[in-house]
N, C-alpha and C positions, 0 to 999 in steps of 0.2 A: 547298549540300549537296542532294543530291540525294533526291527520299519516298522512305521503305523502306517496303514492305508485306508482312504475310503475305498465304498463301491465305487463302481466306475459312473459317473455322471454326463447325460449325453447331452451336449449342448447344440449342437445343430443335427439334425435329422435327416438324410439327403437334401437338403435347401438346396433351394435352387432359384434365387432370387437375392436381392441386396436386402442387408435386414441385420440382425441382434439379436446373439440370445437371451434368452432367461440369466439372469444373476445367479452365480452359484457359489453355496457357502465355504470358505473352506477354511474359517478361521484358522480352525488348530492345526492348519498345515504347512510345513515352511515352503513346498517346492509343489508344482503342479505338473502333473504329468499330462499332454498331450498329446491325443492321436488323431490324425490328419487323416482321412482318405476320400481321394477327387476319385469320380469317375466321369474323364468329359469337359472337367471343371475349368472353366474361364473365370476369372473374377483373382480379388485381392481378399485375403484373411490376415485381420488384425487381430491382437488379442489385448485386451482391455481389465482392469482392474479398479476397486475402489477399497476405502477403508471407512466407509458411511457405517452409521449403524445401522441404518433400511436400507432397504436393496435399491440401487440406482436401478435407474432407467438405461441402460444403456444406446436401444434406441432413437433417446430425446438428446440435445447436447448437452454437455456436460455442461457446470452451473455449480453455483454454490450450495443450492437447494438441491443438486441432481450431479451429485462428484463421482468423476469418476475420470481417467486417463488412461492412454493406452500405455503396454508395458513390456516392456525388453523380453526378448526369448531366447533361448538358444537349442541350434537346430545337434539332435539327437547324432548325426549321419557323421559329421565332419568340426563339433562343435562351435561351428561360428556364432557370433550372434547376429540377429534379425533385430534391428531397430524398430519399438513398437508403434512410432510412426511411421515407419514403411511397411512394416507385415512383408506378407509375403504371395506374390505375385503368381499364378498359374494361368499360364495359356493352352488351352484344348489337353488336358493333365488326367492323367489313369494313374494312381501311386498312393502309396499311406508312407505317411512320415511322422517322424516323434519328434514333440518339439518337448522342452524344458521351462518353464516359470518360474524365474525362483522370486515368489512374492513377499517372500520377509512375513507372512503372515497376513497378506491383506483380506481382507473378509470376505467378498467380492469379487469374482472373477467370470471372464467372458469374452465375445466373441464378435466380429462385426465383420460383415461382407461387403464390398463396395464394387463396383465396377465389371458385375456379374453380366456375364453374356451366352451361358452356355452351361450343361456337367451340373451335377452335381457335388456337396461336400457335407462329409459325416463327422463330426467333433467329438471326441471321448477324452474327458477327463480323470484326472486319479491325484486325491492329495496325497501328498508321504511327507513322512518326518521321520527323523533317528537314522542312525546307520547299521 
C-alpha cells in the first residue's frame, strides 16, 4: 500500500501567548506527523485530540458536550514517549523537533500552550497512513 498524506496543516503560527489551536481534521489518518519549531520559546506544548463529530473547542475545558483529551506522543529524535499530560516543556528554546501521534484515527487534533513567558512556536501537521 502505498503512504497517504495530507497537505501540511498549520496549527499554531508563531504564537506567542497561552492559547489553542483550531481543531484539525484528520480522520482518514492513522499517525500524525508533527513539527515543532521554538524560536526564544518558554512555555509548555501539549497536544490534544478528540473523536467528536463537531470539532471541540479545545480552548474551553473538556466536557461532555466539548470532548476532547490530551494524547501521547512520541519524540521523532530518540523515540521516547512524551505523556500527553505533561507535553512538553521549553525554556528560552531555538530548535524544531518531530514529534509522532499515533491517533488510531481520532477526527480531531491539536494543540495547547500553557505556561508561556517568552519565543515563540510554529506547529505543522501531516496525517499518513499506509506503508
Amino acid at each position: 500500500m502505498d503512504r497517504q498524506y495530507t497537505d501540511q496543516a498549520i496549527l499554531l503560527n508563531a504564537a506567542a501567548a497561552n492559547g489553542a489551536s483550531t481543531p484539525q481534521n484528520f480522520a482518514s489518518f492513522r499517525d500524525v506527523e508533527l513539527q515543532l519549531a521554538t524560536t526564544g520559546f518558554t512555555g509548555v506544548i501539549k497536544f490534544v485530540g478528540s473523536n467528536a463529530d463537531a470539532a471541540p473547542d479545545f480552548a474551553s475545558a473538556a466536557s461532555a458536550s466539548n470532548p476532547w483529551s490530551y494524547i501521547s506522543t512520541v519524540d521523532q529524535i530518540d523515540g521516547s514517549a512524551i505523556a500527553g499530560g505533561t507535553g512538553i516543556s521549553y525554556t528560552t528554546d531555538t530548535s524544531v523537533k518531530n514529534i509522532e501521534a499515533n491517533t488510531n484515527a481520532f477526527k480531531w487534533v491539536g494543540v495547547i500552550i500553557s505556561g508561556y513567558s517568552a519565543g515563540s512556536i510554529t506547529v505543522k501537521a501531516k496525517g499518513v497512513s499506509g506503508i
